[in-house]
C-alpha positions in Angstrom: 17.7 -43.5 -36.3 17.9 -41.9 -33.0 14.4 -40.2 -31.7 15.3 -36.7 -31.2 12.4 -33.7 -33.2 14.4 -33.3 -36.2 14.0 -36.8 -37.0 10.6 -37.1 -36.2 10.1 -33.8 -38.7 11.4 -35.2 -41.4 9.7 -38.8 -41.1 6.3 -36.7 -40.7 7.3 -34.4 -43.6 8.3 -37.4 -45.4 4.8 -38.8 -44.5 2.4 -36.0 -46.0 4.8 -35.5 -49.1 4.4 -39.5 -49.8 0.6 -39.2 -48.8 0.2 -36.0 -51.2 1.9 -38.1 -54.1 -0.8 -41.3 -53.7 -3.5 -38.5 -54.2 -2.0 -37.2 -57.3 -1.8 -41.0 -58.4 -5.5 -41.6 -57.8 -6.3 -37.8 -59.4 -4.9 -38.6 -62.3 -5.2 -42.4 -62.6 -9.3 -41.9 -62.7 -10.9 -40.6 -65.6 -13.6 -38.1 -66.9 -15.7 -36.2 -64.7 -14.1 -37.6 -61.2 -10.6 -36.3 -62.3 -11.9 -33.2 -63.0 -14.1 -32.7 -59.8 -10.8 -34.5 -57.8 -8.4 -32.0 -59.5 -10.8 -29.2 -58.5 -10.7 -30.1 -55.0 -7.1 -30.9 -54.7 -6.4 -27.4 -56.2 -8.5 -25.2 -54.3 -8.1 -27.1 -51.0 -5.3 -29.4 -50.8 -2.5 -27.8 -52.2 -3.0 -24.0 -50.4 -3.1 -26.0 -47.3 -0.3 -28.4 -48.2 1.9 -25.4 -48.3 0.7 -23.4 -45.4 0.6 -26.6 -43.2 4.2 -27.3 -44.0 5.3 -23.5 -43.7 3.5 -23.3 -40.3 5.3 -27.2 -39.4 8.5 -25.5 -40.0 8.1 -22.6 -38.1 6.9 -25.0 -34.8 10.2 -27.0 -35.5 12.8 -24.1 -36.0 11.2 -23.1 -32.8 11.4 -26.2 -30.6 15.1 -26.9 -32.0 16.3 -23.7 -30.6 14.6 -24.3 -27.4 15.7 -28.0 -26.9 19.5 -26.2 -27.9 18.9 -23.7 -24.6 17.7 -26.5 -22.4 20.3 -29.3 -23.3 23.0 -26.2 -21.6 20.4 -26.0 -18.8 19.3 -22.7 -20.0 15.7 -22.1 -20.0 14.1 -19.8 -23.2 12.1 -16.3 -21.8 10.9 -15.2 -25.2 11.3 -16.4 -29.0 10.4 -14.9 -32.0 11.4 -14.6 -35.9 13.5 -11.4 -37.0 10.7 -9.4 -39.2 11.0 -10.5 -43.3 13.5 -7.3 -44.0 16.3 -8.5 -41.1 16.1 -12.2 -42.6 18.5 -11.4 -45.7 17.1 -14.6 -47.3 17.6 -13.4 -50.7 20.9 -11.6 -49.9 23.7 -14.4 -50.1 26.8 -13.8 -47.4 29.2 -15.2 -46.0 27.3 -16.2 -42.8 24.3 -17.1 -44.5 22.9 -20.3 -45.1 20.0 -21.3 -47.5 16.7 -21.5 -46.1 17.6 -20.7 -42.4 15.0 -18.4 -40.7 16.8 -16.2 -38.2 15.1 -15.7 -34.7 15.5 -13.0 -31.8 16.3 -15.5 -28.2 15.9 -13.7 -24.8 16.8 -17.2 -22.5 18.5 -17.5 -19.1 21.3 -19.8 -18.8 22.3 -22.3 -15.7 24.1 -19.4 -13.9 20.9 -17.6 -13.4 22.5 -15.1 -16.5 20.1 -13.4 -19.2 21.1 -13.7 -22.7 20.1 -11.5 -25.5 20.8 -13.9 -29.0 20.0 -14.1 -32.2 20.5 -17.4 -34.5 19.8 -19.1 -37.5 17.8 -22.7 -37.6 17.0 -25.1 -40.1 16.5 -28.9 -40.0 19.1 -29.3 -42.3 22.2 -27.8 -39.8 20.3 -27.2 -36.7 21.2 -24.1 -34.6 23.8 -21.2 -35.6 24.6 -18.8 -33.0 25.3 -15.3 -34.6 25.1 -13.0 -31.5 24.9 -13.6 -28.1 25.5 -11.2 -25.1 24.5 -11.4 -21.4 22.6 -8.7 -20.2 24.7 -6.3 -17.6 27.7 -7.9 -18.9 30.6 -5.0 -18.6 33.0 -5.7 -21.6 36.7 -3.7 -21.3 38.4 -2.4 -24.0 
């Protein structure tokens, strides 16, 4: 397995997924009152975090993949941000969408010196999708 961030994700996600699953084994492999104070803690604690941990892992990751994607074409990212919920058609299944890509507004300058408005899709699973990308004072003629 090569070492490139997508990799490493998914070994650490792999990680805290096999990690959660011993605690559930020693929750419910105890008995009485330690199960039920364990459970109690797991519930209120662990799990809430366990999902807002991995949310906010995948968010960091989407983000470094599209910037390692700008800076393998020499490019180098000015801003970076997620579309707001309503322009991320997640539950609105097209043609160019893909299950559980987030999509994110790109602002990067490229190895000519050129600035580049973009927006693309990213998820571990596929990496990168460009959907639009135009350079800024860039005359098109019809």
């Amino acid at each position: 397995m090569t070492d490139n961030p997508d990799n490493r994700v998914k070994l650490t996600v792999l990680a805290v997924l096999l990690g959660w699953m011993l605690v559930a084994l020693v929750v419910f492999g105890t008995s009485g009152e330690t199960t039920r104070h364990l459970v109690r803690v797991e519930a209120w604690i662990g799990l809430p975090g366990l999902l807002i941990g991995m949310l906010l892992l995948l968010a960091w990751t989407n983000r470094r993949r599209i910037r390692n994607t700008v800076a393998d074409t020499g490019g180098l990212v000015e801003s970076l941000r997620a579309l707001p919920l309503g322009q991320q058609d997640w539950g609105r299944p097209s043609a160019g969408h893909l299950p559980n890509s987030t999509k994110y507004a790109v602002v990067y300058t490229d190895l000519l010196g050129r600035r580049h408005q973009a927006v693309c899709r990213s998820n571990f699973s596929y990496g990168v999708i460009w959907l639009e990308d135009s350079i800024e004072g860039d005359i098109t003629v019809e």
